[in-house]
C-alpha positions, 0 to 999 in steps of 0.5 A: 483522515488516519493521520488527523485521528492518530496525531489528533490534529486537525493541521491540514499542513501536517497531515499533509505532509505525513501522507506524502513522507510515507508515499516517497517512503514507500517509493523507495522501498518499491524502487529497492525491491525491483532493484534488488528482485532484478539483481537475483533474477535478471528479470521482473517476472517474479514482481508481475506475478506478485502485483496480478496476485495483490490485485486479484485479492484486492479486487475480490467483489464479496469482500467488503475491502477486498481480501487484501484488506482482509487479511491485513485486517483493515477493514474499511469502513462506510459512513 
């Protein structure tokens, strides 16, 4: 849907294809991060805590979207 108002187009295909360029993009930047976390600490403890941090904040009821959308503001909006 964001790609379709961005690109202003309605090419499935396209869209498609953008959604899953930035998911291995982002895959590979968590790959490189937990590579480079476990090569200064010999351990993921430090990741743990950031992803139980990002899902409290994410799961934060009296927020619409979250306080992890909050802050990055971007908000999700209902139709």
């Amino acid at each position: 849907m964001l790609a379709g108002e961005t690109l202003k187009t309605e090419s499935i295909g396209l869209q498609t294809g953008i959604l899953l360029l930035f998911h291995q993009l982002g895959g590979v930047g968590a790959a490189l991060a937990g590579g480079i976390n476990y090569d200064l600490f010999q351990n993921y403890q430090v990741l743990l805590l950031i992803n139980i941090g990002l899902s409290l904040g994410t799961a934060v009821r009296d927020r619409p979207g979250g306080l992890f959308l909050q802050l990055f503001h971007m908000p999700i909006t209902r139709r």
